[in-house]
C-alpha positions in Angstrom: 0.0 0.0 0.0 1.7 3.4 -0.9 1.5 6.3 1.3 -2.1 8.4 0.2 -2.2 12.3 1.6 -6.2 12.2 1.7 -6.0 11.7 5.3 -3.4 14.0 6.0 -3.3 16.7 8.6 0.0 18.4 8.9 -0.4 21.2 11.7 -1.8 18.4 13.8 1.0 15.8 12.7 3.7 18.5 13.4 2.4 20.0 16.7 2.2 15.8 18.0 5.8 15.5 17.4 6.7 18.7 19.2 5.3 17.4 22.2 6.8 14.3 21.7 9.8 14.5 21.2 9.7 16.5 24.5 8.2 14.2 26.5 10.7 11.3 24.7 13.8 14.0 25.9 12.6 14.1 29.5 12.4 10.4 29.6 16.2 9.4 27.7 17.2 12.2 30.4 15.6 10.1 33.0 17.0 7.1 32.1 20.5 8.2 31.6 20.3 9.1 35.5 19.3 5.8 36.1 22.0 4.3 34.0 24.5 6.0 36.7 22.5 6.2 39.9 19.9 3.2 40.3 20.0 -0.5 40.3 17.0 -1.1 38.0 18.6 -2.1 34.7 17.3 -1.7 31.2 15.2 -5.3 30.9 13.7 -4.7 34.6 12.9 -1.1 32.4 11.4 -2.7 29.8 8.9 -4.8 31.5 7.8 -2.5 34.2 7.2 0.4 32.9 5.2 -1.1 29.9 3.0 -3.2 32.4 2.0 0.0 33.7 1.2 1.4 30.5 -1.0 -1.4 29.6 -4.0 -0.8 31.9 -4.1 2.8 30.1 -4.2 0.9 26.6 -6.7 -1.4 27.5 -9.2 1.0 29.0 -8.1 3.5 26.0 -9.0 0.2 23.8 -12.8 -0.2 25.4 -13.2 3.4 24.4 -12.6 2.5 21.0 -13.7 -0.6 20.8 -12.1 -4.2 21.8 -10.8 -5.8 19.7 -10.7 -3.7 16.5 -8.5 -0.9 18.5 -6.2 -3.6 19.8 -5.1 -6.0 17.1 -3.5 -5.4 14.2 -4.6 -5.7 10.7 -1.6 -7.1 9.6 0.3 -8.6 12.6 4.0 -9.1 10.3 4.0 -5.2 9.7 3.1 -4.2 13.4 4.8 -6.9 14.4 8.4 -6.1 12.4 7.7 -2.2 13.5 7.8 -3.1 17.3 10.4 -5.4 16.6 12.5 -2.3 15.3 12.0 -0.2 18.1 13.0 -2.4 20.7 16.1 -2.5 18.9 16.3 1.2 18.7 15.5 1.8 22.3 17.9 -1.3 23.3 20.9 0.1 21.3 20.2 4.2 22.4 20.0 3.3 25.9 22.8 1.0 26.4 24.8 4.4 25.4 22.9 6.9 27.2 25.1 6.3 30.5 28.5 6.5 28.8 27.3 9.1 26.5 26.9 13.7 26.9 23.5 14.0 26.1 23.6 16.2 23.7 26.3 13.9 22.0 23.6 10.8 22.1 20.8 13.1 20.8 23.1 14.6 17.9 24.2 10.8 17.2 20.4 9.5 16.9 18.9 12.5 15.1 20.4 11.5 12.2 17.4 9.6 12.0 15.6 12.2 9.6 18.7 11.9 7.0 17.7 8.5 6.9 14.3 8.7 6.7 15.0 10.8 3.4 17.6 7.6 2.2 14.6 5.1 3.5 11.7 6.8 1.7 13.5 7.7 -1.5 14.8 3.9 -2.0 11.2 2.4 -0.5 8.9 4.4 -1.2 10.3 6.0 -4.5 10.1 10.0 -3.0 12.7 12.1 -5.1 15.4 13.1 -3.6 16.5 16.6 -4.2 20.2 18.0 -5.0 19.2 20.1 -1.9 18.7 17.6 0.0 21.3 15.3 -0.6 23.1 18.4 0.5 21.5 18.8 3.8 22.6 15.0 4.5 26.6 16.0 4.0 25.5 18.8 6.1 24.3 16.5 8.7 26.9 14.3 8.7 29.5 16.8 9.1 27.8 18.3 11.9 27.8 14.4 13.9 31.2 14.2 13.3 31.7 17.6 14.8 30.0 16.8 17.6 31.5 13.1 17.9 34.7 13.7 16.8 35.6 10.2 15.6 39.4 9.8 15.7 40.2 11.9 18.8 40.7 11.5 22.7 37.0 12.6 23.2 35.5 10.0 20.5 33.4 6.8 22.6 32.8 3.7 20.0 29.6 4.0 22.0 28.2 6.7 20.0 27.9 4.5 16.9 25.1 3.0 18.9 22.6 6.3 18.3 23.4 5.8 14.7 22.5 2.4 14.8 19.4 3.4 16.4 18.8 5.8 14.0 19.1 3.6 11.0 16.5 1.6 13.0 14.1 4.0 14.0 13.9 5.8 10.2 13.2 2.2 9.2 10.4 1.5 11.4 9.0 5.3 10.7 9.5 4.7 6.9 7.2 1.4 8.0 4.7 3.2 9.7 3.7 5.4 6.8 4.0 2.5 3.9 2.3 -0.3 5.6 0.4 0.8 9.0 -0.8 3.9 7.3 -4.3 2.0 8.2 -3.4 0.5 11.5 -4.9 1.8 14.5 -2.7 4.2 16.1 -3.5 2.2 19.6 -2.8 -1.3 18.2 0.5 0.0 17.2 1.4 1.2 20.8 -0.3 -2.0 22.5 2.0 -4.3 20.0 4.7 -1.8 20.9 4.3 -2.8 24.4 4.0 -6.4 24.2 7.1 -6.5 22.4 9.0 -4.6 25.1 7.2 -6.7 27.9 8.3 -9.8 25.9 12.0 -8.1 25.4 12.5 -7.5 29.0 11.3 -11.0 30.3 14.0 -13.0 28.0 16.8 -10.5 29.5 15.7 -10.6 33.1 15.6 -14.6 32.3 18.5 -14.9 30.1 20.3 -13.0 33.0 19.4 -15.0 36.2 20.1 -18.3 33.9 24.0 -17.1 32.8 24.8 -15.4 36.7 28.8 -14.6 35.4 27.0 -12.2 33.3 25.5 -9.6 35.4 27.0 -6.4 37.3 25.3 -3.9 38.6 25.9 -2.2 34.9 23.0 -0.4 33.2 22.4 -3.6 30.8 23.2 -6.5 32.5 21.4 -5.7 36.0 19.4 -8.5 36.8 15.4 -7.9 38.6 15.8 -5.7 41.5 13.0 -4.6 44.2 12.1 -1.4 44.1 12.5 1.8 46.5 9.0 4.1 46.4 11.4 6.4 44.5 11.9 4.4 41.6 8.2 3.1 41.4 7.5 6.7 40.8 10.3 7.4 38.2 8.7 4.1 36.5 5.5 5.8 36.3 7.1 9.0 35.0 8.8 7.1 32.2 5.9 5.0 31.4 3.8 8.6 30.8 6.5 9.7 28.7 7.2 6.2 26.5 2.9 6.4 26.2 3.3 10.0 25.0 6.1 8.9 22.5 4.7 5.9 21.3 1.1 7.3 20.6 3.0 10.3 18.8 5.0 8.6 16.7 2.4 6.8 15.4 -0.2 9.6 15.1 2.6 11.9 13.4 3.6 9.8 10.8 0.3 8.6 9.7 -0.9 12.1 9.1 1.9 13.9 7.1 4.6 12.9 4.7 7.7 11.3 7.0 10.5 13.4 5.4 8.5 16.3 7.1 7.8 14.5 10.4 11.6 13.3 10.5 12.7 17.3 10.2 10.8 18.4 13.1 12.3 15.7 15.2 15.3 17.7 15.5 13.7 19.3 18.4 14.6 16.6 20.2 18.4 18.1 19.8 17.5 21.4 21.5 15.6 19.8 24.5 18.5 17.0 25.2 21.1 20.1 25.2 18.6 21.6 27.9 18.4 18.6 30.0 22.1 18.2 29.8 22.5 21.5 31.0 20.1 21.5 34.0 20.4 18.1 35.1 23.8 16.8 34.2 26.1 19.8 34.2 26.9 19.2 30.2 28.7 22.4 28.7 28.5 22.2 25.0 32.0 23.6 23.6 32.0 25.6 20.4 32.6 22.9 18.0 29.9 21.0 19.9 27.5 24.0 19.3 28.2 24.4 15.7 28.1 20.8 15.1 24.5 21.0 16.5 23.6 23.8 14.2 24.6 22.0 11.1 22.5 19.4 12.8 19.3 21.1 13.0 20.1 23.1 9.5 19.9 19.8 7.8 17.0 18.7 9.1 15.2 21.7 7.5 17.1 21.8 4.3 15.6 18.2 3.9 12.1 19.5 3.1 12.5 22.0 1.4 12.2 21.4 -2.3 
């Protein structure tokens, strides 16, 4: 099924990922204190804070309507789209602790150059001279903020990248194949994916003991301070905001568009780096970051 623009709203589409990508910025700034500060690791994550989402999805689903809301039209597509953002959200926060987070966001939001590769090579769009500009543009402002090569460069920020390839896929997916899909089926399969994810790590864990340390990704299942139960419910309001977004954003305008605007997400992990984690962007940092966002609107225009 190609993409159709009768059921298109773009103001909507574009104000939905503004508020997104904020609420998905709190949360990754969330999570990267956890990565240095808590004991819950990333599976324990995964299946908590999605089995506190579910009640919302469910009740959200009897509103709707059980079980058209719910299940999937086509369970392969959904299913290979939540498969793709585990990955995404298993690769981005195994970096997050080791990571500035500005460096991690700059890293990732290279996800709209790809979207523009992804939908030009799937989905046939034309890709502009301009365009193909903005993603050299891009790329030189990553490597200005990474800085492959040097004292300051961590192999772990090829891991936003990878995320990024991953994430552009799955949006690329969303608008070719789920176009149809109930937005709350998508976030539901989402869910039972990362509930799914989190129970083999927790198990694989607990079965292979030399493998655990009190490391971000191989922490095994941990009870919970009061504290932590509440930061769980914070992150599970923001991955409900994101993953409803997402999925309402790319249905309703074109993805190269969609993709642009989530360079916000730059500007809002450079705050929380600043407030919460002491991070003070240096100049080639800054103008790295600018060429960053620069890109991002070059890519639309045509």
């Amino acid at each position: 099924m190609s993409s159709s623009p009768a059921n298109d709203n773009r103001p909507l589409a574009i104000a939905t990922i503004l508020f997104t990508v904020f609420a998905m910025s709190a949360g990754d700034a969330l999570i990267k204190g956890m990565g240095t500060d808590s004991t819950v690791g990333m599976w324990q994550l995964f299946v908590v804070r999605s089995v506190i989402v579910m009640p919302v999805l469910l009740g959200a689903g009897l509103v709707f309507g059980l079980p058209a809301s719910l299940v999937p039209r086509s369970v392969l597509w959904v299913g290979l789209r939540a498969t793709l953002l585990v990955m995404v959200w298993i690769a981005y926060y195994t970096a997050l602790p080791y990571l500035p987070l500005s460096a991690a966001a700059a890293a990732l939001y290279t996800l709209p150059l790809f979207i523009v590769a992804f939908s030009a090579l799937w989905a046939h769009d034309r890709v502009t001279p301009l365009q193909g500009f903005a993603a050299l543009l891009g790329f030189v402002g990553v490597a200005l903020v990474l800085r492959p090569g040097s004292e300051a460069f961590s192999p772990y920020a090829l891991l936003p990248i990878v995320a990024a390839m991953l994430f552009a896929g799955a949006m690329v997916l969303t608008r070719l194949r789920c176009q149809d899909e109930h937005p709350l089926a998508m976030v539901f399969s989402l869910h039972v994916a990362f509930i799914a994810t989190g129970l083999v790590g927790v198990v694989v864990l607990s079965m292979a003991p030399g493998l655990t340390s009190d490391s971000f990704l191989t922490s095994t299942w941990h009870t919970m301070t009061s504290a932590e139960w509440q930061l769980m419910g914070l992150l599970a309001l923001s991955i409900l905001i994101a993953s409803v977004g997402t999925a309402v954003a790319y249905q309703k305008a074109p993805t190269a568009i969609i993709g642009t605007f989530e360079f916000a997400y730059v500007g809002f992990a450079v705050l929380w780096g600043i407030l919460f984690f002491a991070e003070r962007p240096d100049l080639l940092t800054l103008v790295g970051l600018a060429l960053i966002v620069l890109a991002g609107a070059l890519t639309i225009r045509k």
